[in-house]
C-alpha positions as CSV (number, residue, x, y, z in Angstrom):
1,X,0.8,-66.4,-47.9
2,X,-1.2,-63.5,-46.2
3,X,0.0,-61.0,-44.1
4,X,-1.3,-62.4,-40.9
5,X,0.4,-66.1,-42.0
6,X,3.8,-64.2,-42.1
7,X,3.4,-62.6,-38.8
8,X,2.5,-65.5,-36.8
9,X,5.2,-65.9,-34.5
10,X,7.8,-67.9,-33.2
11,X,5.7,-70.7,-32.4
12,X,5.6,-71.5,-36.0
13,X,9.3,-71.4,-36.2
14,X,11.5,-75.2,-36.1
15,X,14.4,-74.8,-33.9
16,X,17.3,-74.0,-36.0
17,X,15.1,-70.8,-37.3
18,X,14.4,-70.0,-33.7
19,X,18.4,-70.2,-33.2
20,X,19.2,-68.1,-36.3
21,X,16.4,-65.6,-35.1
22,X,18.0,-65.0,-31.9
23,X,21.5,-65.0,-32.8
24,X,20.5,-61.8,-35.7
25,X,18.6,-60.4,-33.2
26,X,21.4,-60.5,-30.6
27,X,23.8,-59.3,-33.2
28,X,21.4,-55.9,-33.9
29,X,22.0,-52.7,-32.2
30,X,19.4,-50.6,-30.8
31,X,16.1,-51.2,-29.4
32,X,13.7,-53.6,-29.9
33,X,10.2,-54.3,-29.2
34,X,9.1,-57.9,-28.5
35,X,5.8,-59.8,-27.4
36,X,5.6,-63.1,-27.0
37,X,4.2,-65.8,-25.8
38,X,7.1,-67.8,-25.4
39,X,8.2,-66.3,-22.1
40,X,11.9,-68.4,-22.8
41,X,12.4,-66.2,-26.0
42,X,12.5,-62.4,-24.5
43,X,14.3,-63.9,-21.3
44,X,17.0,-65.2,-24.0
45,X,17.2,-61.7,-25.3
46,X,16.7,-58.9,-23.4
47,X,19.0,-56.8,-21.6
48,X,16.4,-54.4,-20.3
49,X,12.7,-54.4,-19.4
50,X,10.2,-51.4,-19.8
51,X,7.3,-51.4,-17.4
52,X,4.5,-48.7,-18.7
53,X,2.6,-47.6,-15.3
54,X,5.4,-49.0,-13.0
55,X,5.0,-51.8,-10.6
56,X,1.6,-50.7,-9.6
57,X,0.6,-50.3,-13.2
58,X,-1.3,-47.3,-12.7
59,X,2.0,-44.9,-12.3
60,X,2.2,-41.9,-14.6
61,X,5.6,-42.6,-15.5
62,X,7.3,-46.0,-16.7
63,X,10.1,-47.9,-14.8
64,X,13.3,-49.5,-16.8
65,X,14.7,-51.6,-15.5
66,X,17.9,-52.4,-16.6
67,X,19.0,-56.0,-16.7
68,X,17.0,-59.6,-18.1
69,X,13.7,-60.2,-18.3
70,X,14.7,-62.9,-15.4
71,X,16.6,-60.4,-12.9
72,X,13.3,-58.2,-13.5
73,X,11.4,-61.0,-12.0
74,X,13.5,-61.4,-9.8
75,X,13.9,-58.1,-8.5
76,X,9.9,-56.9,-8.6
77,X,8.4,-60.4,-8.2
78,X,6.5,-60.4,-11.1
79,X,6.4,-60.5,-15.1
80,X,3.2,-57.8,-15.2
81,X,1.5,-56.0,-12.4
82,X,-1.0,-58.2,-10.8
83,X,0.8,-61.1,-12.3
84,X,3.4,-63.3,-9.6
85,X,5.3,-65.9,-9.9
């Protein structure tokens, strides 16, 4: 197995690895890093969202917002700038 097979992503994953994913992940301190295009996994685990360039996206400085990837939604009406739901 390559590199590239092993780094896949969650997609790949059955659901009980999934589960045992998030609940090590949730049981790690400090920071982590996630992309994904499973929008349900980083909702399930964040507690803090990081917005380089703002809201507008062209800001010098980044936003955090603290809270889920869901109450960031909430609160700036979108995922990424230029991107609403």
């Amino acid at each position: 197995m390559g590199t590239r097979d092993r780094l896949r992503g969650s997609h790949d994953l059955d659901i009980e690895s999934i589960v045992w994913l998030e609940r090590f992940l949730k049981s790690r301190s400090g920071t982590l890093l996630m992309t994904s295009h499973d929008r349900a996994f980083p909702r399930r685990l964040s507690n803090c969202v990081l917005e380089p360039g703002g809201e507008s996206g062209t800001e010098a400085q980044p936003h955090l917002y603290l809270g889920s990837c869901v109450e960031y939604v909430e609160r700036t009406g979108h995922e990424a700038p230029g991107v609403h739901v």
